[in-house]
N, C-alpha and C positions, 0 to 999 in steps of 0.2 A: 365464858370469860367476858367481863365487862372492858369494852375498849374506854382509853381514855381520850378524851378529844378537848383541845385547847380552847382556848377561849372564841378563836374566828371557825372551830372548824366546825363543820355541815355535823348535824344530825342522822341518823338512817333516811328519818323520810325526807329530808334535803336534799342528802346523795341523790334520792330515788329520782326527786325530780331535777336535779345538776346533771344528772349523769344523761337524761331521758328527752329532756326539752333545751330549745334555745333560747336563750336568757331574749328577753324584752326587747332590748335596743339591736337586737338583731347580731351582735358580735358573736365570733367564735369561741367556743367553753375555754378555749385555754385562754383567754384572755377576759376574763371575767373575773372580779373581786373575790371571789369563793375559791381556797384553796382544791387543787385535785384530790379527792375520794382517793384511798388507797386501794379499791377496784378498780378504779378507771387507769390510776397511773400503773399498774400491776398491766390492764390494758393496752394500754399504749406501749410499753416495754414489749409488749410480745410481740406488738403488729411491727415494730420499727425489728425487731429479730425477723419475724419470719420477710420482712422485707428485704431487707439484705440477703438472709437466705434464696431469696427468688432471684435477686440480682446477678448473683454467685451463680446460678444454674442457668441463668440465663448466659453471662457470660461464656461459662463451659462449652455451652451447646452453639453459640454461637463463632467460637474459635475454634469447633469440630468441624462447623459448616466451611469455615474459609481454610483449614488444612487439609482437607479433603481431597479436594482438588489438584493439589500435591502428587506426586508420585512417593511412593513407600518404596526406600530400598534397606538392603538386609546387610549389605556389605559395603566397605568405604569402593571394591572392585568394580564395583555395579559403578562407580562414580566413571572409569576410564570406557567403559563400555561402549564401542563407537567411538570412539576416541582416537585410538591405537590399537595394535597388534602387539602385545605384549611380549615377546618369543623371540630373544636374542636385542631387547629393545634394553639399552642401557637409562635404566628411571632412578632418581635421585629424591630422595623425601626426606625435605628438610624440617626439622623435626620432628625426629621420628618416634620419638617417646620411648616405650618400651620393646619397637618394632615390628608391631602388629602386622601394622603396610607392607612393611620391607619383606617379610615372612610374606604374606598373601603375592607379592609380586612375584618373591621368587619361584615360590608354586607355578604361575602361570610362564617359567621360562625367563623373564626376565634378567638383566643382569643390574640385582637392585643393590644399591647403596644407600644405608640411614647418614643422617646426620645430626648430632646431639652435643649436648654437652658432657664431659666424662660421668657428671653424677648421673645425668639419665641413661644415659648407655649402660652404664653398671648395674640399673638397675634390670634392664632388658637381656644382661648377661644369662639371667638364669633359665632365658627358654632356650631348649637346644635350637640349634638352625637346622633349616630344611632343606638347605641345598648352598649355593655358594655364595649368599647375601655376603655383605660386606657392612660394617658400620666404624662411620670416621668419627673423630672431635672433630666438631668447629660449629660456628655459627652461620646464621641467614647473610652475613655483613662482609663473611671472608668463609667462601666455602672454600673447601681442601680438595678442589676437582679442577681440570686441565681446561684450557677454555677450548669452546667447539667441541666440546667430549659426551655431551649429555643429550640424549631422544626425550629425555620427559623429567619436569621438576616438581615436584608436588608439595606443596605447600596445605595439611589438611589439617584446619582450626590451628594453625603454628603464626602465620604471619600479625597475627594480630599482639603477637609476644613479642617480636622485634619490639624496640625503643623508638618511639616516635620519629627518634632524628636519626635511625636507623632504617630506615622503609625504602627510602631512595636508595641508598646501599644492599639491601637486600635486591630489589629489581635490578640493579645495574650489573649484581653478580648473577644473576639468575638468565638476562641477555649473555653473559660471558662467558656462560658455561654449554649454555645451548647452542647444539648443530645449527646451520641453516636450515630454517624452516620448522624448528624441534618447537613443544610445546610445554607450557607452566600452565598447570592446573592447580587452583586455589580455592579451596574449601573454606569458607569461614561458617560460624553461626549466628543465624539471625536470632537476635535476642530479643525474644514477646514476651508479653503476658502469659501467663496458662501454660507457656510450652517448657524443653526442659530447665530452660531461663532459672523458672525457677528453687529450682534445686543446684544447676553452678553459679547464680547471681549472691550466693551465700558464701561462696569462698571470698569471690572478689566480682562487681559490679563491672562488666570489663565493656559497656555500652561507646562511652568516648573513644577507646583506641582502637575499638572494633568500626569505628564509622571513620575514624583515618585510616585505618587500615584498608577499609574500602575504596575511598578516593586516592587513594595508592595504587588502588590496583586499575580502576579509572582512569588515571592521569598514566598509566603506564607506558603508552605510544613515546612519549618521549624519550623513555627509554630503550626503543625498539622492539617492543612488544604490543600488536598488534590485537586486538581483543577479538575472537575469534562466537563466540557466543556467552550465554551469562542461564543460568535457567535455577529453580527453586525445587528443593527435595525435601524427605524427614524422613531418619531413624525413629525409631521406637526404643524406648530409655525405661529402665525399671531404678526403682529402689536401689538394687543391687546394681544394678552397672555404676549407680552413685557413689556407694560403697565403695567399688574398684578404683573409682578415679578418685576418690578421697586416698585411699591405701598409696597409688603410683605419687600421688603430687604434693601431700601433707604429711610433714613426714612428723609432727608434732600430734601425741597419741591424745594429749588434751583438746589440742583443737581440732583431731579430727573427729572425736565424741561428741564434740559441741556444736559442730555440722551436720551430723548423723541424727542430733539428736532433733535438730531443726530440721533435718531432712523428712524426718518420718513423718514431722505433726503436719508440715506442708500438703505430703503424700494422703495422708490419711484423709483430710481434708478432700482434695482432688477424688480421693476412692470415693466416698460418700458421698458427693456428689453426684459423680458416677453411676452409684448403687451397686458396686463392685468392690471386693476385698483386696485391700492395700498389695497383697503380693501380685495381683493380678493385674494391677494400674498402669498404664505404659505413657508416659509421656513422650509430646511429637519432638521432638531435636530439630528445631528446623536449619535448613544449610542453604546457603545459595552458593552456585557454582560458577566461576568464573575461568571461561579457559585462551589461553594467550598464547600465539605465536610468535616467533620470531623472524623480525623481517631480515629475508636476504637482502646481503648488500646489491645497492642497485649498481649495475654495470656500465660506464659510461663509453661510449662509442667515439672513438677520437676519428675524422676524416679525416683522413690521408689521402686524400685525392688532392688539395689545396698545397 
């Protein structure tokens, strides 16, 4: 096939030497009066692809290196571990979702209370219970518990759903319901690059209230909560556990297709990189822990000797 070539453009044996030698005045080809050869731009496309492609695996491997180091746990339980004695221990998990928590505490003895909103608890209705769990309505803002009533409050991936101007209301309630001395353990996710970010950063980008919600928990001593330690964790997340939480939180069939559908092309991406098939991909969930006690009232010593 005879190619046609315009009036400026290069020859075959032009290409041969455009493409092969550096022009005279010492400039670089792309900046040279001679249009690009569609070899060379065919060229260039590929190296600017496999470039990024290298960037892409370099990044991977390079957020494998610093999650590493991390502890891997299997269960949000592994979270209380050293923590408490679970066993007659009355624990309060405010937003409890579907009840997962609440079910795993009561397993270990426990005497666990969810808390939700009616539509979430409804939808938790359908697992039977495992023992004498309990789930109330109400909110982070006005929980539906006795003040001084509660050994443990658990706030996991929830506090970041409070309303901004809600957060101080959540800790104020959270000091009021706890014993002397009782503890708020706070689970949030840290939201990276590469980790399962991003596959829930497709519902909603929840970056800004997840970083108040941290200085929330930070600034907490004012509220008499005492910060007792802070440490960094990661679940392992598939495809499918995406799935699950698209099902519990979207309840719209359209757009939970239209996240599933973004879910996959993200994943597939992450597998091949990898060199590992999409069902077998597990992204890191990274969590950092925060856990808070409550300070006993201090006791003041009146002399009566005077």
């Amino acid at each position: 096939m005879n190619q046609v070539h315009g009036s400026g453009s290069p020859s075959p044996g032009d290409h041969e030497n455009f493409a092969t030698k550096t022009p005279r005045n010492g400039a670089p080809r792309f900046f040279t009066n001679k249009p690009l050869g569609v070899p060379l731009c065919l060229r260039a496309f590929v190296a600017i692809l496999m470039a990024v492609e290298k960037k892409n695996r370099s990044y991977y491997n390079v957020f494998l290196e610093k999650t590493e180091k991390m502890k891997k746990i299997e269960t949000r339980l592994e979270v209380l571990d050293g923590l408490v004695t679970l066993k007659d221990k009355v624990v309060v998990d405010v937003g409890c979702g579907a009840g997962e928590l609440v079910r795993e505490l009561t397993s270990q003895g426990a005497q666990a209370i969810g808390i939700d909103s009616p539509e979430m608890l409804a939808k938790g209705n359908v697992n039977p219970p495992v023992g004498t769990e309990q789930y109330l309505p109400g909110s982070a803002v006005k929980l539906p518990v006795e003040d001084s009533y509660v050994d443990v409050v658990t706030f996991f991936a929830s506090l970041h759903h409070v309303p901004m101007d809600g957060l101080k209301d959540a800790l104020t309630e959270t000091y009021r319901v706890l014993k002397p001395g009782g503890m708020a353990v706070f689970l949030e996710p840290v939201l990276k690059p590469g980790s399962y970010f991003e596959l829930t950063g497709l519902i909603e980008d929840e970056r800004e209230i997840q970083k108040l919600a941290y200085e929330a928990i930070k600034n907490a001593v004012a509220f008499g909560l005492e910060q007792i330690e802070e440490k960094m964790f990661y679940f392992e997340r598939s495809l499918d556990d995406y799935t699950a939480l698209l099902n519990l939180f979207v309840d719209d069939k359209t757009e939970r297709k239209k996240f599933l559908a973004q879910a996959k092309k993200k994943t597939q991406r992450f597998a091949r990189d990898a060199g590992i098939d999409i069902k077998d991909y597990r992204f890191k969930s990274i969590c950092r822990v925060n856990v808070l006690k409550k300070k006993s009232p201090r006791i003041t010593r009146i002399n009566t000797n005077n």
